[in-house]
N, C-alpha and C positions, 0 to 999 in steps of 0.2 A: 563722910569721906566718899567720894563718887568713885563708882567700881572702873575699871577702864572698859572698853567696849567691845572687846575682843574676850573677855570674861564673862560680859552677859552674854554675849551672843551662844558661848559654852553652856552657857547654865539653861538658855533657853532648850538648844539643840538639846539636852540631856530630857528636860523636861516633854519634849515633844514624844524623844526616844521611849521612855516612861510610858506615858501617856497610851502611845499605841501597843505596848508590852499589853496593859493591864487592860485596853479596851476589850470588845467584846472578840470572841477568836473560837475559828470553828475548825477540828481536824479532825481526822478519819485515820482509820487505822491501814486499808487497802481501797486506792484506790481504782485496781483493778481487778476484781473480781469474779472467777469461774467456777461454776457448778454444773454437777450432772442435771437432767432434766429426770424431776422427782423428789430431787432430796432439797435440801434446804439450806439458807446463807442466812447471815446477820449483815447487813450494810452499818456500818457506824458513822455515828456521828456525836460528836465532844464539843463543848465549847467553853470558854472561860469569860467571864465576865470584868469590868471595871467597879460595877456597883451592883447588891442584890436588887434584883428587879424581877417585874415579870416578865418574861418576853415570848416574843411571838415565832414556833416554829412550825417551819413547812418545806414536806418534802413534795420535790418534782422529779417526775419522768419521762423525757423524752424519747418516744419510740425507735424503730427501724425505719419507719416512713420521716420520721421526723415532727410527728405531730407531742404538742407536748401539754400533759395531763397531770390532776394532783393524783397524788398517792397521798400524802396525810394532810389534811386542812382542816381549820377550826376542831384540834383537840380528837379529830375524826378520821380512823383508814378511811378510803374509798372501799364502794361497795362490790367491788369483786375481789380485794384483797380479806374483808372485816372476818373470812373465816378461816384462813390459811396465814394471815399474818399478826404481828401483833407487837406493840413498841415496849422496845424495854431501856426506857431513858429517852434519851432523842432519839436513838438508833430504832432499827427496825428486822423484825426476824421476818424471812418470807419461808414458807411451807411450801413442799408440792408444787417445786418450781417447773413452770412448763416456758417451749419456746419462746411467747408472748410476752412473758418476763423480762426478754432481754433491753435493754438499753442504757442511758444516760439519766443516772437519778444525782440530783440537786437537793443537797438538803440546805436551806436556809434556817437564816436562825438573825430574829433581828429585835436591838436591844435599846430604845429610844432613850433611855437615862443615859447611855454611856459615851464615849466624845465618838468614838468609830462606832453606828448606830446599827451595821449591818455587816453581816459577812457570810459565808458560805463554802462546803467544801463540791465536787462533784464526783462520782463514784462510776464505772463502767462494770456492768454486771454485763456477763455472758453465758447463757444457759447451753451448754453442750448439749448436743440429741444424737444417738447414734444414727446410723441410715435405713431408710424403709427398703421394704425388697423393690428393686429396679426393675424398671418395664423397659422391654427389649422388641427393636423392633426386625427382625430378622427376615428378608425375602425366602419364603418358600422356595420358590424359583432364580435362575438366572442363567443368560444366553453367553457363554463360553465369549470370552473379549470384552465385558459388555463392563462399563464400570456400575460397580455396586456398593452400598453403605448401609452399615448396619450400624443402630444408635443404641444407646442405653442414657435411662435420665431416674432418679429418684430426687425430690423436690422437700425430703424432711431433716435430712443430715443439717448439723450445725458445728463444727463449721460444713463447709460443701463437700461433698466427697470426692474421691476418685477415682475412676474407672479402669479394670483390667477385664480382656478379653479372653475366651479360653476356645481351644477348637479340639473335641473328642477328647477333652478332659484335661488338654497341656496350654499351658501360655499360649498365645498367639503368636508370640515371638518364635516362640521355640517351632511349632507348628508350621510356621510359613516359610521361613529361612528352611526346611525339610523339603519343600517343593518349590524355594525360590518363587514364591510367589511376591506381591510387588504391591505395600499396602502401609499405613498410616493408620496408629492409634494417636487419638488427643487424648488422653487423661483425665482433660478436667471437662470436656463436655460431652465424655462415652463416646466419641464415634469409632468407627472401623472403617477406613477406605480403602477398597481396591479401587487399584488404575485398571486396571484388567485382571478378572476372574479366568480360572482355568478348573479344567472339569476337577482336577487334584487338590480345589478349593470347596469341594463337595466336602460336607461334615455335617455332624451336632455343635453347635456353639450356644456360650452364655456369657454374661457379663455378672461380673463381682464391682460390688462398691462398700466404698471402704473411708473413714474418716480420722479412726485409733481411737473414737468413742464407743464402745461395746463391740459387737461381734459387724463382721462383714456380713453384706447382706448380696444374695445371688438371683436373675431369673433363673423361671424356667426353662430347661436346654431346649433348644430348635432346631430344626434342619433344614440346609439350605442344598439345594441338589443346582449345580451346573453343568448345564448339556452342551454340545456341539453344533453348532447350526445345521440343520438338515436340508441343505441345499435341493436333494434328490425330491424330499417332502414337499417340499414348498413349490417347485415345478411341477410335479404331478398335480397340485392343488390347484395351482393357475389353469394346465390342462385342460382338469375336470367341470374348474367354472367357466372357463372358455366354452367347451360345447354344449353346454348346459345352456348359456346364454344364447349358443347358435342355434339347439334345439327349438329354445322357447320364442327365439324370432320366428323359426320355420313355423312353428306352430301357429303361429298369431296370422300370419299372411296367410296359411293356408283355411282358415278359419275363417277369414275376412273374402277369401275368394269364394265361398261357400253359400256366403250370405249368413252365418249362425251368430255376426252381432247385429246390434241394433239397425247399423245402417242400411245394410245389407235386406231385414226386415221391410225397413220403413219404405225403400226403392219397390220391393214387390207388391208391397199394399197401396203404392202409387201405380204402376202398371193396373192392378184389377179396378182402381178407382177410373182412369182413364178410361179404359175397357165397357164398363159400365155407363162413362157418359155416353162413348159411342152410339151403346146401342139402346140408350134412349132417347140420342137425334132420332134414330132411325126409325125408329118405333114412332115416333111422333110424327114425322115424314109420311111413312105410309098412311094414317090415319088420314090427313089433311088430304 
C-alpha cells in the first residue's frame, strides 16, 4: 500500500525534527557574566550528544581589543590561566580574576559521529574594578575673567567612572550657584569649566570618582588663587623697561663716542700708524 505524500513528507519533517533534538547541543547557564576583580566565576558549558563519541572541546576568548586567543586547546588551559583556573567538565572555574579577564569566551564543542557535527555557546564575562585615586589637574594660578579648566581622569575603574567636583569641601554646585559663578561639570570626562573666573572662585578643590564598585576614590585638595589684573603693575613695569632701554642706548652711544669699543680702538692705532709713516718719509728725506 503506498503512503500518500503529504504523510511522508510528515514523517520526514518529524524525523529531521528528531534528528537535530538529539544531535550534538551546547548550553550555558549565563550568558552574561559579572564579577568583582579578585574573586572568581565558573563560565559553563553543557552539551548533549546524538551518539557517545569522543569529541573535540575548545574554549575561545576574544579580548577588549578584539584580538581572539585560546583559553583551552588540546585537553590543555593556556599558560597564564594553568594556575588560577581549572576545568570542571567542559566548563571552566577562573580564580583571581583580574581586568584582563574581561571579554567574549566561545566554548565549542564538536562531535563528527553526530548529523549536527558542531555547535557552540558564547558567554560575556565582565570583571568589575573599582576606581584608582584620580589625578587632578588644578591651576595654581588664574587672572580674574580669564577662562579656566580643571580636569580629573583615573584610567582603572570598569565600568568607567564619574566625576564630582568639590570646592572647600562642598559640591561644586552648591559652591558656585553661592557666588553665581558661571561654569560646566562633564561627569563622564572630570572636567570643570569656567567661562570666566572671579577672584570669589579662589579655593581648595578636589575631584571624587566614583563607579558603585567599592569605595569612591578622591585627589589630593588644591588651591587655585584668582587675582585681579593689576593694571597699575603692569604700567609701572612697562615704565621701568622703558628707561632701562633708554639708559642702555645712552650708554652705548656714549661709549662709542669715547672710543672704549673695538672700532673706536682700531681708528686710533690707524692715526699712530699713519703718523709713523710720516715720519719715516721724513727721515729718509733728510738722509738723501
Amino acid at each position: 500500500m503506498k503512503l500518500p505524500a503529504w504523510l511522508l513528507l510528515l514523517g520526514h519533517l518529524v524525523a529531521v525534527c528528531f534528528r537535530d533534538v538529539s544531535a550534538v547541543n551546547a548550553v550555558t547557564d549565563n550568558k552574561n557574566v559579572q564579577e568583582l576583580e579578585f574573586g572568581e566565576t565558573t563560565l559553563t558549558c553543557r552539551y548533549t550528544l546524538e551518539k557517545e563519541q569522543v569529541i573535540r572541546l575548545e574554549w575561545k576568548k576574544t579580548d577588549l581589543k578584539g584580538e581572539t586567543s585560546f583559553v583551552y586547546f588540546n585537553n590543555s588551559l593556556s599558560e597564564d590561566l594553568q594556575k588560577r583556573a581549572q576545568m570542571l567538565g567542559s566548563s571552566i572555574r577562573i580564580m583571581n580574576l583580574s581586568r584582563g579577564d574581561s571579554g567574549k569566551y566561545r566554548c565549542e564543542v564538536s562531535a563528527p559521529q553526530d548529523a549536527k557535527i558542531f555547535d557552540e555557546v558564547n558567554i560575556n564575562l565582565v570583571v568589575l574594578v573599582a576606581p584608582s585615586v584620580p589625578v587632578c589637574d588644578v591651576p595654581s594660578t588664574a587672572m580674574s575673567g580669564s577662562v579656566v579648566e580643571l580636569k580629573c581622569r583615573e584610567k582603572e575603574g570598569n565600568p568607567a567612572s564619574e566625576y564630582k567636583w568639590f570646592k572647600n569641601g562642598f559640591p561644586i554646585e552648591l559652591s558656585a550657584k553661592a557666588t553665581n559663578s558661571s561654569f560646566k561639570v562633564d561627569r563622564k570626562t572630570g572636567t570643570l569649566h569656567f567661562n570666566t573666573v572671579t577672584k570669589e572662585d579662589t579655593g581648595d578643590y578636589y575631584c571624587e570618582a566614583s563607579n558603585n564598585i567599592g569605595k569612591s576614590q578622591r585627589c589630593p585638595m588644591k588651591r587655585m588663587q584668582v587675582d585681579d589684573l593689576n593694571l597699575a603693575g603692569i604700567i609701572s613695569a612697562v615704565v621701568i623697561i622703558s628707561l632701562v632701554i633708554i639708559l642702555c642706548v645712552c650708554g652705548v652711544c656714549y661709549a662709542q663716542r669715547r672710543g672704549y669699543f673695538s672700532g673706536g680702538k682700531s681708528k686710533k692705532e690707524h692715526n699712530s700708524a699713519s703718523q709713523a709713516e710720516n715720519d719715516f718719509k721724513h727721515t729718509k728725506s733728510f738722509v738723501i
